[in-house]
C-alpha positions as CSV (number, residue, x, y, z in Angstrom):
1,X,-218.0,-16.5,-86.6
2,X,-218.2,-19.8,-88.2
3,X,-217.6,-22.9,-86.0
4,X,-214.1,-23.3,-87.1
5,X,-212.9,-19.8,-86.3
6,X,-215.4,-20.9,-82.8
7,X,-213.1,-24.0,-81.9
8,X,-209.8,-22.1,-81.9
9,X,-211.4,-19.8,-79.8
10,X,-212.2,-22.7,-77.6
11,X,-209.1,-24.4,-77.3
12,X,-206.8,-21.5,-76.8
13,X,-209.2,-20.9,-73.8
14,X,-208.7,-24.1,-72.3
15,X,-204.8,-24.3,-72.7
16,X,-204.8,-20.9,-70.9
17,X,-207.1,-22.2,-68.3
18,X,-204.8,-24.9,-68.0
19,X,-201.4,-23.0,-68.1
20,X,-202.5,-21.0,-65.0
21,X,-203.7,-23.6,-63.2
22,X,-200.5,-25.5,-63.6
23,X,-198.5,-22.2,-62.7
24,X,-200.8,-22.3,-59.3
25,X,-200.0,-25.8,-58.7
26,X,-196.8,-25.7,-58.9
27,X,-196.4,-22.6,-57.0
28,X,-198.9,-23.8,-54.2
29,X,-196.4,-27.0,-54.4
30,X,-192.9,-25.2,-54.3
31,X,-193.7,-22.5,-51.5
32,X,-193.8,-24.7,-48.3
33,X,-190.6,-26.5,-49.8
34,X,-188.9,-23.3,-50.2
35,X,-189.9,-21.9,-47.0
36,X,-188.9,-25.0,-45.0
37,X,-185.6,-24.7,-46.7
38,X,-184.8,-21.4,-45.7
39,X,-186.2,-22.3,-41.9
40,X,-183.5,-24.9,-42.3
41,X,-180.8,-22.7,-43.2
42,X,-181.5,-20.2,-40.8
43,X,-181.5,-23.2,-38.1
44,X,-177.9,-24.4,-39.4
45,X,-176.7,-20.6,-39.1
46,X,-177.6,-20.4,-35.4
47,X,-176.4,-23.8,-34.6
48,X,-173.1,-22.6,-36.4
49,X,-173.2,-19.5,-34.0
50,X,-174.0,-21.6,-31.1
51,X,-171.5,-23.9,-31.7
52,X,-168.4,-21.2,-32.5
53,X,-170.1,-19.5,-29.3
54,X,-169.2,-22.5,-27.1
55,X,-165.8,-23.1,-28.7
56,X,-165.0,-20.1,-28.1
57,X,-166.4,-19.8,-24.4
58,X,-164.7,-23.5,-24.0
59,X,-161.1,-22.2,-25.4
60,X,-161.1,-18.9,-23.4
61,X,-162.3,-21.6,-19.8
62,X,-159.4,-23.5,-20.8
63,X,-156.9,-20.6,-21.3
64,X,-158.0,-19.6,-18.0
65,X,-157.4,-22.7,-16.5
66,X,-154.1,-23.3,-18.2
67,X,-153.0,-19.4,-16.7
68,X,-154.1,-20.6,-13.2
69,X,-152.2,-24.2,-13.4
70,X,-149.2,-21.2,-15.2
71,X,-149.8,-19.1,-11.4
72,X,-149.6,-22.2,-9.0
73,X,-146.8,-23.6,-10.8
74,X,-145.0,-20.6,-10.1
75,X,-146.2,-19.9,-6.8
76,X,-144.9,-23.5,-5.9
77,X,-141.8,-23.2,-7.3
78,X,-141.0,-19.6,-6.3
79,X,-142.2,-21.3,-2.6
80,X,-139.3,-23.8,-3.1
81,X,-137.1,-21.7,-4.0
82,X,-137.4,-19.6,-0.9
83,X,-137.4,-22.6,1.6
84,X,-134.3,-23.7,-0.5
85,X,-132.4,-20.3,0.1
86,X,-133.4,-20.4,3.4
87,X,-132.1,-23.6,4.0
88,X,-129.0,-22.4,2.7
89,X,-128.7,-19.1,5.1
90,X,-129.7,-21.4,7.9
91,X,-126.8,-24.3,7.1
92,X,-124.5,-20.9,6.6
93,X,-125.2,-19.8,9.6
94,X,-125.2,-23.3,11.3
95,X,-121.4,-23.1,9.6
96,X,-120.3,-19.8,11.0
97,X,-120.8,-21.0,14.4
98,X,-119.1,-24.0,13.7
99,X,-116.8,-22.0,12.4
100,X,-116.6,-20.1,15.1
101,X,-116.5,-22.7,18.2
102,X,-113.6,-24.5,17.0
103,X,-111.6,-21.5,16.1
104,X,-112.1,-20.3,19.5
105,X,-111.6,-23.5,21.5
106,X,-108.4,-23.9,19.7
107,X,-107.2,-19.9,20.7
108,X,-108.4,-21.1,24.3
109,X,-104.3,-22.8,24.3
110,X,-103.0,-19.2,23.2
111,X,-102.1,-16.4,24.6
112,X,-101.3,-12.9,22.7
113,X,-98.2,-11.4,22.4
114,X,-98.9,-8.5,20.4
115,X,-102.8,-6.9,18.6
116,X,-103.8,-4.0,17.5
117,X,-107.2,-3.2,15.2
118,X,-107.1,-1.4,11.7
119,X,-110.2,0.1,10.6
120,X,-112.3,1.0,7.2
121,X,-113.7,3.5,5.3
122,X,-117.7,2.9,5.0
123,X,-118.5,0.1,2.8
124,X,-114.3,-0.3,2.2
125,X,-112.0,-3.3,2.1
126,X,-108.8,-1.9,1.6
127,X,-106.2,-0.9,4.2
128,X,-105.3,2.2,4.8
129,X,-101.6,3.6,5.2
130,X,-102.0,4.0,8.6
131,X,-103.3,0.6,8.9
132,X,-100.6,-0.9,7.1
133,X,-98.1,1.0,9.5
134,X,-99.5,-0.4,12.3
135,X,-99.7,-4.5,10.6
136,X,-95.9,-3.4,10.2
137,X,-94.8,-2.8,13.8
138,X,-97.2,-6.2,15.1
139,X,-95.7,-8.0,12.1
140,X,-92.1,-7.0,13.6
141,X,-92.3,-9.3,16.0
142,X,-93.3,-12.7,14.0
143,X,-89.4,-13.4,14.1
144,X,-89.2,-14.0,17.5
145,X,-92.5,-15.8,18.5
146,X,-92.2,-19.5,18.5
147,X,-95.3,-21.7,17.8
148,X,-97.3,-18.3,17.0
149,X,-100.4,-17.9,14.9
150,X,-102.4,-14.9,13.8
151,X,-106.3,-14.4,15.1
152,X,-108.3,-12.2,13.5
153,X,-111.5,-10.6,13.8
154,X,-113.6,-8.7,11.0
155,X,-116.0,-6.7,12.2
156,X,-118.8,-3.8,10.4
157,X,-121.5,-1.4,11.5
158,X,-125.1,-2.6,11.4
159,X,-125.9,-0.7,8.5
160,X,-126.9,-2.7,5.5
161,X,-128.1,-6.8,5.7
162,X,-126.6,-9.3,7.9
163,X,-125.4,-11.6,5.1
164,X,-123.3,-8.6,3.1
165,X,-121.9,-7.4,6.2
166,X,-120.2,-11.2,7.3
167,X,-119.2,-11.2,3.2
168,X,-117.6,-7.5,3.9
169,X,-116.3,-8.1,7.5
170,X,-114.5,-11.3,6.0
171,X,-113.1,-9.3,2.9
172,X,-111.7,-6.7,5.7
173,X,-110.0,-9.6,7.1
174,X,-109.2,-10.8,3.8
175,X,-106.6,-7.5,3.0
176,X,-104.6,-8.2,6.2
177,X,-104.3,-11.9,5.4
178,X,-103.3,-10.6,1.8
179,X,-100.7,-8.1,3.2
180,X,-99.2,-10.2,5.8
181,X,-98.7,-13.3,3.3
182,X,-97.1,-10.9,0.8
183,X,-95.0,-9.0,2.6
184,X,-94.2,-11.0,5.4
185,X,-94.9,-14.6,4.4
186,X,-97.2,-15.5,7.0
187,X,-98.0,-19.3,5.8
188,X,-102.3,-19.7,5.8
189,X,-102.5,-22.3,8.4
190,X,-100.8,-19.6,10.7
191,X,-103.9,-17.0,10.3
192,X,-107.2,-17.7,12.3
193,X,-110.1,-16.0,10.7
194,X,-113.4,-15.1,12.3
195,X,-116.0,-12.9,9.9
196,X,-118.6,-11.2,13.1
197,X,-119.8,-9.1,10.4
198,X,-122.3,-6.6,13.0
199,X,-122.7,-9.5,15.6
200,X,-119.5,-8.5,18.0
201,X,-120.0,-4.4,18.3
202,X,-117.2,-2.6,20.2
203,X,-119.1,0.3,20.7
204,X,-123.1,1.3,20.2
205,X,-124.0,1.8,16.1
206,X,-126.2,5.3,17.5
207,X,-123.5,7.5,16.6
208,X,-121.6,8.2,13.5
209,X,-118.3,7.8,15.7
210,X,-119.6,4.4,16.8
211,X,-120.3,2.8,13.3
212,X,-116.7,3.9,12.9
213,X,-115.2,2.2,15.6
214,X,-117.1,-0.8,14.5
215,X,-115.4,-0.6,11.1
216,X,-112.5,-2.8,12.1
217,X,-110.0,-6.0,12.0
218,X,-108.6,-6.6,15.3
219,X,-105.4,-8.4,15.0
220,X,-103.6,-10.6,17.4
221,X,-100.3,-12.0,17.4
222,X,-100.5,-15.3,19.5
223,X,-98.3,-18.2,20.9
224,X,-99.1,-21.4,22.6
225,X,-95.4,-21.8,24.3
226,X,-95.1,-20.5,28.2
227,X,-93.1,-17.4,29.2
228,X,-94.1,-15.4,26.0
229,X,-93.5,-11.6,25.9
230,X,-96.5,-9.9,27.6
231,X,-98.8,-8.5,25.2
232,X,-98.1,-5.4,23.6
233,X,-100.6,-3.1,22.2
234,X,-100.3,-0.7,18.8
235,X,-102.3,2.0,18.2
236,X,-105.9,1.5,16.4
237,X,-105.3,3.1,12.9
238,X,-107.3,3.3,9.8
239,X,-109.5,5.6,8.4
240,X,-110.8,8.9,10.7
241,X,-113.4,7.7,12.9
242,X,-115.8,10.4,12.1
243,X,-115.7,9.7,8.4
244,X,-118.4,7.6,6.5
């Protein structure tokens, strides 16, 4: 080999030697950077999971709290509602009695010159024939009662609630208003009405007989002038007693 041919030889050698160590560097160089990059990125990725993690825990503790504040809201205004309504059966209450006292302290300068009681089917308002028959004979002697009036007093059985029963017992009342105005034009400031609903039972609700009898409007023809006609009585009439 002559020394020519010997020097090539040489520096090839060396720019190999030095290629690799360069590669080496470089790689020695580059590895931490890469790792720590990819440490990095993993970290970010768990912080992004922690954070969606408490959003999501801090959205669903909110809900929670929103559908509690929801319940109490509606607890305290289902609570109002009920002391309302019962406000409102108490003052209706307070108002029947009312009601009541000054119809009867005005009857107290009355007396009666005729009644007699119609009765209803179960759960019924409207008269019967046999009821209207016997509103017809009391209603015969309107003509000749000075300074009269008409009481009258509707009455159920104690089945069903205490507020649809005065509602029913003053619909009872209602039809005999209805049929005396119409047919015999009794004026409404001549007709004293009193709903009892269940309160005024004339006989014991044990027996289907009883609830019957209880089905009723007792109807009394009245006058406030002296030496009236002594009361006179017509049959009860309505619907058969032992019928519901």
């Amino acid at each position: 080999m002559n020394r020519t041919s010997l020097m090539i030889c040489l520096a090839a050698s060396m720019v190999a030697t030095v290629g690799c160590s360069s590669k080496n560097y470089v790689k020695s160089q580059t590895t931490p950077l890469i790792n720590k990059t990819n440490e990095l990125d993993d970290l970010t990725a768990k912080n992004t999971r922690d954070i969606k993690d408490v959003d999501q825990r801090a959205q669903a503790a909110i809900q929670a709290v929103n559908t509690k504040t929801a319940e109490v809201e509606q607890k305290t205004q289902t609570a109002a509602q009920n002391a309302t309504q019962a406000q409102q059966m108490a003052d209706a209450a307070n108002g029947r009695v009312g009601v009541l006292t000054n119809t009867v302290a005005n009857l107290d300068n009355y007396h009666p010159v005729a009644e007699t009681s119609v009765k209803f089917g179960f759960n019924k308002d409207n008269l019967t024939k046999k009821a209207q028959e016997a509103l017809d004979q009391l209603a015969a002697q309107i003509a000749s009662t000075k300074g009269y009036i008409i009481a009258l007093e509707g009455g159920t059985d104690s089945v069903g609630p205490a507020d649809y029963n005065y509602d029913l017992s003053q619909r009872r009342a209602n039809s005999v208003i209805q049929y005396l105005a119409s047919k015999y034009n009794v004026p409404a400031h001549k007709i004293y009405v009193i709903g009892l609903g269940k309160d005024k039972p004339v006989e014991p609700n044990k027996t289907a007989a009883g609830r019957a009898d209880n089905r009723r409007v007792d109807v009394r023809l009245m006058t406030n002038t002296t030496g009236g006609n002594a009361p006179a009585s017509t049959p009860t009439t309505g619907n058969n007693p032992s019928s519901m």
